[in-house]
ROSE-4610 file (N, C-alpha, C; in Angstrom, 1 decimal, always signed):
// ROSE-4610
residu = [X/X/X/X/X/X/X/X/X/X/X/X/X/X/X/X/X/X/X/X/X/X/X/X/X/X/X/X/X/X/X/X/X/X/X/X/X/X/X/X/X/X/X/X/X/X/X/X/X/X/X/X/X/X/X/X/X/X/X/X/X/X/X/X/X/X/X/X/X/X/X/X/X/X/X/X/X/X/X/X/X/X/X/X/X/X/X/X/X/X/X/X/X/X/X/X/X/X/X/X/X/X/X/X/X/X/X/X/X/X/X/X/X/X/X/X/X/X/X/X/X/X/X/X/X/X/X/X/X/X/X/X/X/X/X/X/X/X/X/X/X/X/X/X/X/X/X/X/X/X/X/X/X/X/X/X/X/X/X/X/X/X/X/X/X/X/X/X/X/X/X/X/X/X/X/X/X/X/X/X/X/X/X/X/X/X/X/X/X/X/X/X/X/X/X/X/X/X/X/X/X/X/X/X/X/X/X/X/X/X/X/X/X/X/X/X/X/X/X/X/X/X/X/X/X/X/X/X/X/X/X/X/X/X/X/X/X/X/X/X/X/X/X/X/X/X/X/X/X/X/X/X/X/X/X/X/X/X/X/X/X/X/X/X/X/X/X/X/X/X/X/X/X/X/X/X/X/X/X/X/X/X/X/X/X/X/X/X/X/X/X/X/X/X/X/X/X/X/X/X/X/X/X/X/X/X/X/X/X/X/X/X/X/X/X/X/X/X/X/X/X/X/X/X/X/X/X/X/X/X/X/X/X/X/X/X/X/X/X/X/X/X/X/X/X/X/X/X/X/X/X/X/X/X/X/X/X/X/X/X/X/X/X/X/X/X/X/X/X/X/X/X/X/X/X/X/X/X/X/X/X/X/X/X/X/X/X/X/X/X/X/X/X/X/X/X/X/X/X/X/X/X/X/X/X/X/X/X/X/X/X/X/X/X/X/X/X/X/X/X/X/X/X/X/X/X/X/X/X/X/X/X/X/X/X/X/X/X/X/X/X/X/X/X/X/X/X/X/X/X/X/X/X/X/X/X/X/X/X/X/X/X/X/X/X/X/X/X/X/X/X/X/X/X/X/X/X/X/X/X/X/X/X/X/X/X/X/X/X/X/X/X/X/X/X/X/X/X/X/X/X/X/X/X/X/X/X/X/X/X/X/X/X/X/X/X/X/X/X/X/X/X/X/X/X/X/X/X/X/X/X/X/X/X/X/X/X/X/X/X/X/X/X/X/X/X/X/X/X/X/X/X/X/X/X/X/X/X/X/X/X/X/X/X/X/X/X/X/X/X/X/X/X/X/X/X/X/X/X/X/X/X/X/X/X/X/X/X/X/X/X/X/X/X/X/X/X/X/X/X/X/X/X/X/X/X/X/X/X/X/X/X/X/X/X/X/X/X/X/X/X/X/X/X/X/X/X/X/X/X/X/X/X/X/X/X/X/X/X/X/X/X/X/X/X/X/X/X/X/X/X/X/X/X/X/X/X/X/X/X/X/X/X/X/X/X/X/X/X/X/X/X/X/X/X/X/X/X/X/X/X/X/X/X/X/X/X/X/X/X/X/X/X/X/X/X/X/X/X/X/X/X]
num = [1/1/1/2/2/2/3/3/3/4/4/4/5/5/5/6/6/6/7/7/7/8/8/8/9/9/9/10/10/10/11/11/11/12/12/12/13/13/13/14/14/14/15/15/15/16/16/16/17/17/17/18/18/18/19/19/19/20/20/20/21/21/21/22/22/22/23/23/23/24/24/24/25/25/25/26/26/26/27/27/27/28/28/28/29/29/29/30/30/30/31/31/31/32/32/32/33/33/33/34/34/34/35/35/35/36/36/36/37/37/37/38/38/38/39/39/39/40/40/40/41/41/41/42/42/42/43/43/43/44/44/44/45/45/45/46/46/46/47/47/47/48/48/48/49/49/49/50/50/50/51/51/51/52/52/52/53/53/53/54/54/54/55/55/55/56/56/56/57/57/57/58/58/58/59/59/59/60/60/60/61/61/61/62/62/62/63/63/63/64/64/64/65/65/65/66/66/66/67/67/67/68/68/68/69/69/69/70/70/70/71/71/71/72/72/72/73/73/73/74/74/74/75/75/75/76/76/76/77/77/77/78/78/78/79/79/79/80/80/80/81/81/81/82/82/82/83/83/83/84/84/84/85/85/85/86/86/86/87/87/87/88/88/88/89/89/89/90/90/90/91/91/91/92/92/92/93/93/93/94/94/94/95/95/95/96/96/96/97/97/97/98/98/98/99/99/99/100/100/100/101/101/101/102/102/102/103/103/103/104/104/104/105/105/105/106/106/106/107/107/107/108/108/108/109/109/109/110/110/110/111/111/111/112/112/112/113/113/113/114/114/114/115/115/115/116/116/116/117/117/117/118/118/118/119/119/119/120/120/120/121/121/121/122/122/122/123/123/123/124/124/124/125/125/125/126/126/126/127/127/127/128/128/128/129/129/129/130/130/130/131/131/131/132/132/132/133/133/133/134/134/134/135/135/135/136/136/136/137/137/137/138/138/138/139/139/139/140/140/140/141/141/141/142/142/142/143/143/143/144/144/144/145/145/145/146/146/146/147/147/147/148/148/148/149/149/149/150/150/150/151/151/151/152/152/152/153/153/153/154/154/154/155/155/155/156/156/156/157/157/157/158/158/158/159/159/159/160/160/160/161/161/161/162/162/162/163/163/163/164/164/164/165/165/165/166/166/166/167/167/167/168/168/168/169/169/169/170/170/170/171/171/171/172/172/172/173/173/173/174/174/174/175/175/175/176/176/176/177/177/177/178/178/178/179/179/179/180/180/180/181/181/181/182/182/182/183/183/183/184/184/184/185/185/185/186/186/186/187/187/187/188/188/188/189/189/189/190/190/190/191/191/191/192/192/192/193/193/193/194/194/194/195/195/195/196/196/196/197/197/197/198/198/198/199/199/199/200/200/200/201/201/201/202/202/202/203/203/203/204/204/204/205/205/205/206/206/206/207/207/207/208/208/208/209/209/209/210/210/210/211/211/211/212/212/212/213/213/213/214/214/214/215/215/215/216/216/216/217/217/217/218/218/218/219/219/219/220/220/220/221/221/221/222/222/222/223/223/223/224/224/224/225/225/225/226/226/226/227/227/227/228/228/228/229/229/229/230/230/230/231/231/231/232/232/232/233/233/233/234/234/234]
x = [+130.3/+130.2/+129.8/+130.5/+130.3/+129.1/+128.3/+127.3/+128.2/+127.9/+128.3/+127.7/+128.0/+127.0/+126.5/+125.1/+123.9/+123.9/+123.5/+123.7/+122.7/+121.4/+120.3/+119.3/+118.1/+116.9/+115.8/+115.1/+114.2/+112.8/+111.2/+110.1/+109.8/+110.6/+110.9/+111.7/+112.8/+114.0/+115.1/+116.4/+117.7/+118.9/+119.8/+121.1/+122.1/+123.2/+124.0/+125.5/+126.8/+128.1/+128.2/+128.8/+129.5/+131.6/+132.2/+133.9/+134.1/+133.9/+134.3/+133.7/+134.0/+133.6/+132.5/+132.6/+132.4/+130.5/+130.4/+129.4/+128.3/+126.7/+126.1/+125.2/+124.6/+123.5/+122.2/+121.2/+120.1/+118.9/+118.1/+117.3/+115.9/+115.1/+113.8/+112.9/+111.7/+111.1/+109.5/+108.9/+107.8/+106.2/+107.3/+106.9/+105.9/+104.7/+104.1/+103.6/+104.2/+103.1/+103.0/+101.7/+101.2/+100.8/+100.5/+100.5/+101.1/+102.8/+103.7/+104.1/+103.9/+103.9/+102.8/+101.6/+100.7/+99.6/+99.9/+99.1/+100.7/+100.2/+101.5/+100.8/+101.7/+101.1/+102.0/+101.7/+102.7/+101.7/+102.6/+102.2/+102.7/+102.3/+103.5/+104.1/+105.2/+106.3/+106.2/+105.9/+106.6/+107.7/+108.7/+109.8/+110.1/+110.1/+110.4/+110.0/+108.7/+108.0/+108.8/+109.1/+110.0/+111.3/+111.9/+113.0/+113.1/+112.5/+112.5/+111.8/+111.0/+110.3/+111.4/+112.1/+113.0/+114.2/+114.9/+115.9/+115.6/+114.1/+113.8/+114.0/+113.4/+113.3/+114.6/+115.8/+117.1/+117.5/+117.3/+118.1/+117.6/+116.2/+115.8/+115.9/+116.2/+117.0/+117.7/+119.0/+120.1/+120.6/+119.8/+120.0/+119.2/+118.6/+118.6/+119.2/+120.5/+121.4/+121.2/+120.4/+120.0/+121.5/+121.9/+122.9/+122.4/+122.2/+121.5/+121.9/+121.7/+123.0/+122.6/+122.4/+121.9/+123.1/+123.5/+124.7/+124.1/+123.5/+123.1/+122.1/+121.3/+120.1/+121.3/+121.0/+121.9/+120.6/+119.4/+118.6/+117.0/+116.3/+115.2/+114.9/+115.3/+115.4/+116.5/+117.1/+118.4/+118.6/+119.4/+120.4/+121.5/+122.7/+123.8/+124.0/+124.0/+123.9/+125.1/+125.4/+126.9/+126.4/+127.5/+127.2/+126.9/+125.9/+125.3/+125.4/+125.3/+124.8/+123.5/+122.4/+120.9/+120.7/+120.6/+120.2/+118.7/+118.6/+117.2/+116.1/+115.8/+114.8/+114.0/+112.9/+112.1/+111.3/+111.4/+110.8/+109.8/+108.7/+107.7/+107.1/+106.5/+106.3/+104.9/+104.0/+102.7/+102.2/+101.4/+101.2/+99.5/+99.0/+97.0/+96.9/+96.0/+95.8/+95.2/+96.4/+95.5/+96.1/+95.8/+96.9/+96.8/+98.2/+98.3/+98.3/+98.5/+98.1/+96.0/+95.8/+94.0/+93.3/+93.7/+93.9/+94.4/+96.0/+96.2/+95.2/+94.9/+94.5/+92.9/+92.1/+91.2/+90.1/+91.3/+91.2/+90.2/+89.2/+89.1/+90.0/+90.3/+91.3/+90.9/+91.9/+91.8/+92.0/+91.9/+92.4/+93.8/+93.8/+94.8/+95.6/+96.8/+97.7/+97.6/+98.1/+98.7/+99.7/+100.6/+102.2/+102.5/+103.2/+103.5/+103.8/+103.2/+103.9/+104.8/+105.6/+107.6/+107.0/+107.0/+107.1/+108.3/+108.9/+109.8/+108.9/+109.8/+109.3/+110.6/+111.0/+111.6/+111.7/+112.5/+112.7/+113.0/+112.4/+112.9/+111.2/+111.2/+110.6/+109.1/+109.9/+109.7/+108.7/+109.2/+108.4/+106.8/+107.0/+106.4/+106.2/+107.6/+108.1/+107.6/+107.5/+107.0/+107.1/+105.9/+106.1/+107.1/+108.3/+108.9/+109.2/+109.6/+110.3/+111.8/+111.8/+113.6/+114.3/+113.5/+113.9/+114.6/+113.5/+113.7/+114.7/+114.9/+115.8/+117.5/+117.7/+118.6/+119.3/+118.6/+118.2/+118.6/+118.6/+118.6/+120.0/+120.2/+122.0/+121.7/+120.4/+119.9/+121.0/+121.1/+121.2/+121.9/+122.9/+123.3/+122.5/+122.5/+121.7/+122.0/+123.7/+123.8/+123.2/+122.8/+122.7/+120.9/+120.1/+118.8/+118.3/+119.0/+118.5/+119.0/+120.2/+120.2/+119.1/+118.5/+117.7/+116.3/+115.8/+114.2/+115.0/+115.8/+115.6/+115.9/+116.3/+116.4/+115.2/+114.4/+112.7/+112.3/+112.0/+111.3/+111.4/+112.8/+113.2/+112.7/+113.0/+112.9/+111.1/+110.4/+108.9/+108.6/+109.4/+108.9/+109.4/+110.6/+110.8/+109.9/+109.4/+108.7/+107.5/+106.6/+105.1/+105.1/+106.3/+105.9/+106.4/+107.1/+106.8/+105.7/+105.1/+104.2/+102.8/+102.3/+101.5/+102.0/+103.0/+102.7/+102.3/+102.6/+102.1/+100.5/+99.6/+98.6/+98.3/+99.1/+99.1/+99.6/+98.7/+98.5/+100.0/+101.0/+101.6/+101.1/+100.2/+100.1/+100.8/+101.8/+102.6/+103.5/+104.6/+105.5/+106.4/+108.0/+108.3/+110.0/+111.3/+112.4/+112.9/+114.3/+115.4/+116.0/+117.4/+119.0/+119.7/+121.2/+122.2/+123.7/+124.3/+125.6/+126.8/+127.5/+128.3/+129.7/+130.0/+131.7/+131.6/+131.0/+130.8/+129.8/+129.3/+128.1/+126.4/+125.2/+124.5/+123.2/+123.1/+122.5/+121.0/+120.3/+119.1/+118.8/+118.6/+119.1/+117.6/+117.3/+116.3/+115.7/+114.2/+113.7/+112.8/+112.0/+110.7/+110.1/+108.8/+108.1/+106.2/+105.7/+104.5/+104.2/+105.3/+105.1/+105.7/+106.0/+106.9/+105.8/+105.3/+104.5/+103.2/+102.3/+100.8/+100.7/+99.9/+99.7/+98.3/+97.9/+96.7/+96.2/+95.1/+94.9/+94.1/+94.9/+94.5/+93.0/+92.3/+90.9/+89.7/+90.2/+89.1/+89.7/+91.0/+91.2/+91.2/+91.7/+91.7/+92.8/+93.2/+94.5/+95.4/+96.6/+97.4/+99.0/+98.5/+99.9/+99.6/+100.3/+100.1/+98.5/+98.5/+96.5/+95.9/+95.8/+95.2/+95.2/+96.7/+96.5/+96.5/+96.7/+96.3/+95.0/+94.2/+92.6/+91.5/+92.9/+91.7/+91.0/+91.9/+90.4/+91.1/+91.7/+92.1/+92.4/+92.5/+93.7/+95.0/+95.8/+96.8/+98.3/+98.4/+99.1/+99.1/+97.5/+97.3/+97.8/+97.9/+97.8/+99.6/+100.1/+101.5/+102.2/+101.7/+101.6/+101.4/+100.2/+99.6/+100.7/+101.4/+102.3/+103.5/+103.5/+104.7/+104.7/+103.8/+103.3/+102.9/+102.9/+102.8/+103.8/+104.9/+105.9/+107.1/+106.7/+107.7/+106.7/+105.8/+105.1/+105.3]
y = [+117.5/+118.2/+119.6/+120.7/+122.0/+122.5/+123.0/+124.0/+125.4/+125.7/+126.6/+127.4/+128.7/+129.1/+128.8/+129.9/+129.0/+129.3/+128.6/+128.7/+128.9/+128.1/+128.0/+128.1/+128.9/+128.6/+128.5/+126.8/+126.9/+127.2/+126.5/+126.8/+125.8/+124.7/+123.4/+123.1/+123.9/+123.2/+124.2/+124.7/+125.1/+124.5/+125.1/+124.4/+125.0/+124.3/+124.4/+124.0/+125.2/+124.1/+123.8/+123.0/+122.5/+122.8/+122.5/+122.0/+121.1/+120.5/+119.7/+120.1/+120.4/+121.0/+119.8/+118.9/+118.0/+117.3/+118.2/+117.4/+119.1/+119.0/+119.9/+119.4/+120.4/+120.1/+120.6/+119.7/+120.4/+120.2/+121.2/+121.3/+121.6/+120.7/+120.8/+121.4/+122.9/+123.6/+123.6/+123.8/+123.5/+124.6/+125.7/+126.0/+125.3/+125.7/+125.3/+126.3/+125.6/+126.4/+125.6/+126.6/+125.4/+126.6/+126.0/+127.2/+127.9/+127.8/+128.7/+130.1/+129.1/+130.0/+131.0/+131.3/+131.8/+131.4/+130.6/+130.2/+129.4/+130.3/+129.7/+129.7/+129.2/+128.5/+127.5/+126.5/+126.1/+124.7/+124.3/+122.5/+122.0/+121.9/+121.8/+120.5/+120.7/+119.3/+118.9/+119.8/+118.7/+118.6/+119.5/+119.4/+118.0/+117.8/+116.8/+115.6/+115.1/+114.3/+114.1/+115.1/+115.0/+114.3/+114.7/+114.5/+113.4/+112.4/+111.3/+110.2/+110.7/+109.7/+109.8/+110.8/+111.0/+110.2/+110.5/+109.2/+107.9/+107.6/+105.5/+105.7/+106.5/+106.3/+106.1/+107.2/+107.1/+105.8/+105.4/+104.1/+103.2/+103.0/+101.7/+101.8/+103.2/+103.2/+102.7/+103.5/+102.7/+101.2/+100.7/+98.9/+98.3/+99.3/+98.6/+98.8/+99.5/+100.3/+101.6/+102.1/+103.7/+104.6/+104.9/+106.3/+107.6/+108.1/+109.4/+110.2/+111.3/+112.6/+112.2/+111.7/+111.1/+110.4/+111.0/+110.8/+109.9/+110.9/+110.4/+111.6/+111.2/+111.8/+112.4/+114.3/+114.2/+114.9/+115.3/+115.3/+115.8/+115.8/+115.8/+116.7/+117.9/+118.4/+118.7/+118.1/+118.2/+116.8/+116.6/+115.1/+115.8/+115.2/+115.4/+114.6/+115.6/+115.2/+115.2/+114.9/+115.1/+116.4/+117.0/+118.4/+118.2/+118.3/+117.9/+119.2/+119.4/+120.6/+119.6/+120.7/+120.2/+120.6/+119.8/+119.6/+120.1/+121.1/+121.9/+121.2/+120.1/+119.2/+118.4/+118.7/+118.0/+116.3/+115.7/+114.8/+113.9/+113.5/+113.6/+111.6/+111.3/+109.3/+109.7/+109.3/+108.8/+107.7/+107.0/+105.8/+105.5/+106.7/+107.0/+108.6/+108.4/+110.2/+110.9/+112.2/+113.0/+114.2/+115.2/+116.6/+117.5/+118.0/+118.4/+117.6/+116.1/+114.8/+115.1/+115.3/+115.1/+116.3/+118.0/+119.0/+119.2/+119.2/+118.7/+118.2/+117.0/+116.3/+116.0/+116.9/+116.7/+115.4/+114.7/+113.3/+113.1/+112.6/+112.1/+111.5/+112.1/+111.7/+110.1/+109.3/+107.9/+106.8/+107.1/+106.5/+105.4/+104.3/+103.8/+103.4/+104.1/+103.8/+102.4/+102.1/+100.8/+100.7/+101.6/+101.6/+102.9/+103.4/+104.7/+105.8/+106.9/+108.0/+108.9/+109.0/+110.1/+111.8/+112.5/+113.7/+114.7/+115.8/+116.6/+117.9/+118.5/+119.7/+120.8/+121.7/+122.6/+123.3/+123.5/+124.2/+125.2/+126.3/+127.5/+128.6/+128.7/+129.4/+130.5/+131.6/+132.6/+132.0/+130.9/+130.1/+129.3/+129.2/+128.3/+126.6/+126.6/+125.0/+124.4/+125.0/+124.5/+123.3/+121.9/+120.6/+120.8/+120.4/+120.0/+118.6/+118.2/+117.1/+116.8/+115.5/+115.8/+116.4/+116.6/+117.2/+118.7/+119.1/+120.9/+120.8/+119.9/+119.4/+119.3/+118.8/+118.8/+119.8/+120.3/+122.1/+122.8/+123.0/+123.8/+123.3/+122.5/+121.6/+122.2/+121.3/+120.8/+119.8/+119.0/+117.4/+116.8/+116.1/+115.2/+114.0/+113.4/+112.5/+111.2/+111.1/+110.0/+110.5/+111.8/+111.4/+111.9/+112.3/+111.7/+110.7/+109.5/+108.3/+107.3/+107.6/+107.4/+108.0/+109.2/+109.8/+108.7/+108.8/+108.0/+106.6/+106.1/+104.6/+104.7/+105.4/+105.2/+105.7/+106.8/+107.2/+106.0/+105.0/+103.9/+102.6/+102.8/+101.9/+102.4/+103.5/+104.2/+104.2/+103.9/+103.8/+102.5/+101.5/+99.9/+99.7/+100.4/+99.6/+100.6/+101.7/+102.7/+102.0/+101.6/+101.3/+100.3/+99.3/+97.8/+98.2/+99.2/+98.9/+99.5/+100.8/+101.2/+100.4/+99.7/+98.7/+98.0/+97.6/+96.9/+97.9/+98.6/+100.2/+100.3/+99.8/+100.2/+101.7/+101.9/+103.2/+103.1/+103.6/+104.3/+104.9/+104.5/+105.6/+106.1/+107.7/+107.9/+108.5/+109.2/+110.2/+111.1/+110.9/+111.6/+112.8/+113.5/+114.1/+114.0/+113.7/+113.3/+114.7/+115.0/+115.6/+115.4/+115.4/+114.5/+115.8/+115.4/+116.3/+115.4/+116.5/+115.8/+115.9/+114.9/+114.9/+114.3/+114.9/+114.0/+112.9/+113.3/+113.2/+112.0/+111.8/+110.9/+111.5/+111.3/+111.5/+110.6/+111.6/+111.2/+111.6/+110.4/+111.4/+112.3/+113.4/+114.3/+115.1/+116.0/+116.7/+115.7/+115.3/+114.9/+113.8/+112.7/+111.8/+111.8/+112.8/+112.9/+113.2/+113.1/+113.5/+115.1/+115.9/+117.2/+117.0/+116.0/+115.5/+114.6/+113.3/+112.3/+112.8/+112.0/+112.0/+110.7/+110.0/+109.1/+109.1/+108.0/+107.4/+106.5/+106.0/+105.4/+104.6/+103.0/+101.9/+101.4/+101.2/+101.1/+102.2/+103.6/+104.2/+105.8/+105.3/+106.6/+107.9/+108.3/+109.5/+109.7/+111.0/+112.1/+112.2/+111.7/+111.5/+112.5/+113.3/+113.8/+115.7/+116.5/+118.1/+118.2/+117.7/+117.8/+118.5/+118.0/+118.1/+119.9/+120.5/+121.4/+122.7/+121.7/+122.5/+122.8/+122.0/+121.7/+122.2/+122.8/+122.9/+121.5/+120.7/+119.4/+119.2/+119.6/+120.0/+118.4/+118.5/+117.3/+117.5/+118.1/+118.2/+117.4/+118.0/+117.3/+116.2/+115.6/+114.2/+113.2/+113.7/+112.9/+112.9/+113.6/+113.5/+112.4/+112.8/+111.7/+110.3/+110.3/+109.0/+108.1/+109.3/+108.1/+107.6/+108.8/+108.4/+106.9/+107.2/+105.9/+104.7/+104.6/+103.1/+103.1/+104.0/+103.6/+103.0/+103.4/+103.0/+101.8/+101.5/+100.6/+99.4]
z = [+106.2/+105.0/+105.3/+105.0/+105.7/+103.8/+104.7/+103.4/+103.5/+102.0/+101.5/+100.9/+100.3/+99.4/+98.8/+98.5/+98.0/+96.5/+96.0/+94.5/+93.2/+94.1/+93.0/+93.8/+93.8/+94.7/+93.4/+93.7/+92.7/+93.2/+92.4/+93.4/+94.4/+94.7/+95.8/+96.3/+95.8/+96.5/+96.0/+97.4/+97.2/+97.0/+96.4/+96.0/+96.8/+97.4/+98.0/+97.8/+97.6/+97.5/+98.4/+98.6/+99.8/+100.0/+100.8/+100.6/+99.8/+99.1/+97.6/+96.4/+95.7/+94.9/+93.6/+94.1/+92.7/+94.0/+95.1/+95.6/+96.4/+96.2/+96.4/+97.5/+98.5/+99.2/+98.3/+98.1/+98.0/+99.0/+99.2/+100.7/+100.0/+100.4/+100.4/+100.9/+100.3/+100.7/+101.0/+101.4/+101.7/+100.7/+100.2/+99.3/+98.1/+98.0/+96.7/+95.6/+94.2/+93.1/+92.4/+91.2/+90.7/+89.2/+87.8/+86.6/+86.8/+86.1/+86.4/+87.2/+88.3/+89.8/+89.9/+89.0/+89.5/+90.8/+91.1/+92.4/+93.2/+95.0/+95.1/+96.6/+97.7/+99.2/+99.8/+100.7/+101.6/+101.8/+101.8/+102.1/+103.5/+104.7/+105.8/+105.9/+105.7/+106.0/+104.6/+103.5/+102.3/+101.9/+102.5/+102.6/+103.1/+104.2/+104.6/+104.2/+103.8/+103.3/+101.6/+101.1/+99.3/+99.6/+100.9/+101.0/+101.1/+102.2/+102.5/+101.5/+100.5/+99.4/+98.6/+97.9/+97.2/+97.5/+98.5/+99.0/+99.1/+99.3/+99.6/+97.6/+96.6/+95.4/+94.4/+95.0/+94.0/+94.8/+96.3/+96.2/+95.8/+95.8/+94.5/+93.5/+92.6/+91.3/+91.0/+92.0/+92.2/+92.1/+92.7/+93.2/+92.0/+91.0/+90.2/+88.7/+88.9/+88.3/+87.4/+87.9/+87.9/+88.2/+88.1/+88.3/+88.5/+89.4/+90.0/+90.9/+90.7/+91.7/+92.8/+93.8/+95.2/+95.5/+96.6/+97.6/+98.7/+99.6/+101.1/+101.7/+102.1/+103.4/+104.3/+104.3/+105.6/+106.9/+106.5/+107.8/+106.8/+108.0/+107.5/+106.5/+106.2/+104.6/+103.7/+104.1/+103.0/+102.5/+101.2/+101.0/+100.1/+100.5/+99.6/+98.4/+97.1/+96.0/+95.4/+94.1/+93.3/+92.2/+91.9/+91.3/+89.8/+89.3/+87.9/+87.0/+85.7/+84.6/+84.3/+85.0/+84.6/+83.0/+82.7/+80.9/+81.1/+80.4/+80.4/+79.2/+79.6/+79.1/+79.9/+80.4/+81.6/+80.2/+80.9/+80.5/+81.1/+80.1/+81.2/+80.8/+81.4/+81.1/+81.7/+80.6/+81.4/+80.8/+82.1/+82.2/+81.5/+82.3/+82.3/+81.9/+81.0/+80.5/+81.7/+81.9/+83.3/+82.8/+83.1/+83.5/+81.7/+81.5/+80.3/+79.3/+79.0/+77.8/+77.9/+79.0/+78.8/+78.1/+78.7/+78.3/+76.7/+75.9/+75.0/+74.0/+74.3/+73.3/+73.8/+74.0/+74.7/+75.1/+75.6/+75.9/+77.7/+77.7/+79.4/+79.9/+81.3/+82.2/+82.8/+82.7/+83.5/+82.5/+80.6/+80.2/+80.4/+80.3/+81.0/+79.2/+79.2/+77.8/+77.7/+76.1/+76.3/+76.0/+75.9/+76.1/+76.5/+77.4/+77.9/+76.8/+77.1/+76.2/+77.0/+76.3/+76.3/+76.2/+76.8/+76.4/+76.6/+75.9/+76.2/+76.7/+77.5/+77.2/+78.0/+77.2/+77.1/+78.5/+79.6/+80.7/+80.7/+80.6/+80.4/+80.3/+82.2/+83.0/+82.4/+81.8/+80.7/+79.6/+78.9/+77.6/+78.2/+79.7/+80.0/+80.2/+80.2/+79.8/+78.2/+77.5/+76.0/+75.7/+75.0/+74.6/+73.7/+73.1/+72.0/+72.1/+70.7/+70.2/+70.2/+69.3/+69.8/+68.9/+67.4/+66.8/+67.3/+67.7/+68.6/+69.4/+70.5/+71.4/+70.4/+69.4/+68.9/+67.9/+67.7/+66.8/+67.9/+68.9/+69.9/+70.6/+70.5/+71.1/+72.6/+73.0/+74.0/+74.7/+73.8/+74.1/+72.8/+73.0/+71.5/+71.5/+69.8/+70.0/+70.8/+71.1/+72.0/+73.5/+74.1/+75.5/+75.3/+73.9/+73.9/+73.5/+73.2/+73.1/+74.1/+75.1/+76.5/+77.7/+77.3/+78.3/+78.2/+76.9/+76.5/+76.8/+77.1/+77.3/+78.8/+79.5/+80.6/+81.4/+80.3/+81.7/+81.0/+80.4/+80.2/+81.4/+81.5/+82.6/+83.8/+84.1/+85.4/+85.7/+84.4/+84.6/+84.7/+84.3/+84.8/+86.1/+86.8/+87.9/+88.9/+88.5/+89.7/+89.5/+88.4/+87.9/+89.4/+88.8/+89.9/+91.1/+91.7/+93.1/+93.5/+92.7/+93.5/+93.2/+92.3/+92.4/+93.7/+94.0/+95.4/+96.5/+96.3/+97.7/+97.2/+96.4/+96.0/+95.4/+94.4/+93.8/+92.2/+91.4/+90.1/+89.8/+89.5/+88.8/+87.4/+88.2/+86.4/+85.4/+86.1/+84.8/+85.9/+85.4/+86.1/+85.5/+86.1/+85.5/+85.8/+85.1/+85.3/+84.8/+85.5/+84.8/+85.2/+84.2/+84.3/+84.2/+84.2/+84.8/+84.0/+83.6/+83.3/+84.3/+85.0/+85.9/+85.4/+85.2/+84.4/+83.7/+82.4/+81.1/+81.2/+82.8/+82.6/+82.4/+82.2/+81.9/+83.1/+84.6/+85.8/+85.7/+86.6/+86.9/+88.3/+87.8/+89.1/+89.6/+90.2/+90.8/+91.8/+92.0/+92.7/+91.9/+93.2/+92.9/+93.7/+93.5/+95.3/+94.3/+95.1/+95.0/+94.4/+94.0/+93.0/+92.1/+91.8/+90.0/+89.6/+90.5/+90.3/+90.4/+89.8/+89.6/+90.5/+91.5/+92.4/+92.6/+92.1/+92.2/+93.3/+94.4/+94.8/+93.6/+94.0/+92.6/+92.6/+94.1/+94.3/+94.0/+94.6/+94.4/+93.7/+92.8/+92.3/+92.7/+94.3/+95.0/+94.5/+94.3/+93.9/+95.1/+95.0/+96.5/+95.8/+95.8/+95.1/+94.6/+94.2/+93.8/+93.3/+92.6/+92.2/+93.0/+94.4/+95.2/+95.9/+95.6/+95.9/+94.3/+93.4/+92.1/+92.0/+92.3/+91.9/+93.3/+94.1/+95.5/+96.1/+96.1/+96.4/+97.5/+98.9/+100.5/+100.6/+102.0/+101.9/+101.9/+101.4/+100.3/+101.2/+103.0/+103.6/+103.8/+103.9/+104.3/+102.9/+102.1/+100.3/+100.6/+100.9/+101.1/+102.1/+103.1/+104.2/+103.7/+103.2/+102.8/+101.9/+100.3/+100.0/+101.0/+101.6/+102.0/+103.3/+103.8/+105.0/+103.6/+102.6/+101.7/+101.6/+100.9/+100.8/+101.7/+102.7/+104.1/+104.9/+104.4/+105.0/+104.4]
């Protein structure tokens, strides 16, 4: 698969055509920020470490009938994807109050829900990613209502089958962040699943194994990476 021009460079990751047109490289950067790119730095090897949690993740989507722009791992920071239109709606599942839900609603963090909460929020850089609803989402011809009432039932799924594996890896999923993509006239989950989308908890003693660590200054930040990634392949 020959790379091609580059197409999109985000703050984690580049976009790539390739010679077919209907399939993209995206390459994993080691780049970090954090409060809309006002603090920014380098994580070494998270590239690599996203890349490879992100491929063990869409294929256990997959296998459990997930549909997701994930083609194939072609080296340690890249995977070939299929070419999506990212639907500019991040959506977010949390499991335990942490982050912007504790902030928000000035809730203590570690609350454990008793049924997940759905959040939208508006992609678009400039605004700051703003919370909306789906009302707003639909007002805006974001999204029709058939592919946002496919989107919320599928991060619900995509949070039961991620909850239970990573309870067996000994980890908290607390709250994550999904975006989908439309690829001939289906409706994928596309971008990434790594420890800078996810919130990752150790389930015993509650240490921060995931971006926190380098949001919050609490150092570490390689090793927390490392660490899911050795549960998960372990």
């Amino acid at each position: 698969m020959e790379k091609r021009k580059q197409v999109y460079e985000g703050k984690a990751k580049k976009v790539y055509k390739t010679d077919d047109q209907d399939l993209f490289i995206q390459e994993f950067k080691d780049d970090a920020t954090a409060f809309d790119a006002t603090k920014r730095g380098t994580i070494v090897n998270k590239g690599v470490v996203n890349n490879r949690i992100s491929e063990i993740l869409f294929e256990l989507l997959e296998s459990k009938g997930i549909e997701t722009h994930f083609v194939k791992k072609l080296d340690e920071r890249q995977m070939l994807i299929k070419r999506v239109e990212i639907i500019p709606l991040e959506v977010t599942i949390r499991n335990i109050v942490a982050g912007g839900m504790a902030k928000l609603l000035a809730m203590p963090e570690g609350i454990v829900l008793e049924e997940p909460v759905l959040e939208y929020h508006y992609k678009k850089d400039e605004l700051h990613d703003p919370l909306i609803n789906e009302y707003h989402a639909k007002a805006m011809k974001i999204v029709t209502d058939e592919e946002l009432d496919f989107i919320a039932k599928r991060s619900f799924e995509i949070n039961n089958i991620l909850k239970a594996f990573f309870d067996h890896k000994n980890l908290d999923l607390v709250d994550f962040k999904l975006e989908f993509g439309r690829h001939k006239g289906k409706v994928l989950l596309a971008d990434e699943i790594s420890p800078d989308t996810c919130r990752f908890w150790d389930k015993k003693t509650k240490k921060k194994l995931d971006k926190d660590r380098f949001r919050r200054d609490l150092g570490g930040v390689e090793d927390a990476y490392q660490e899911v990634l050795k549960r998960i392949t372990g």
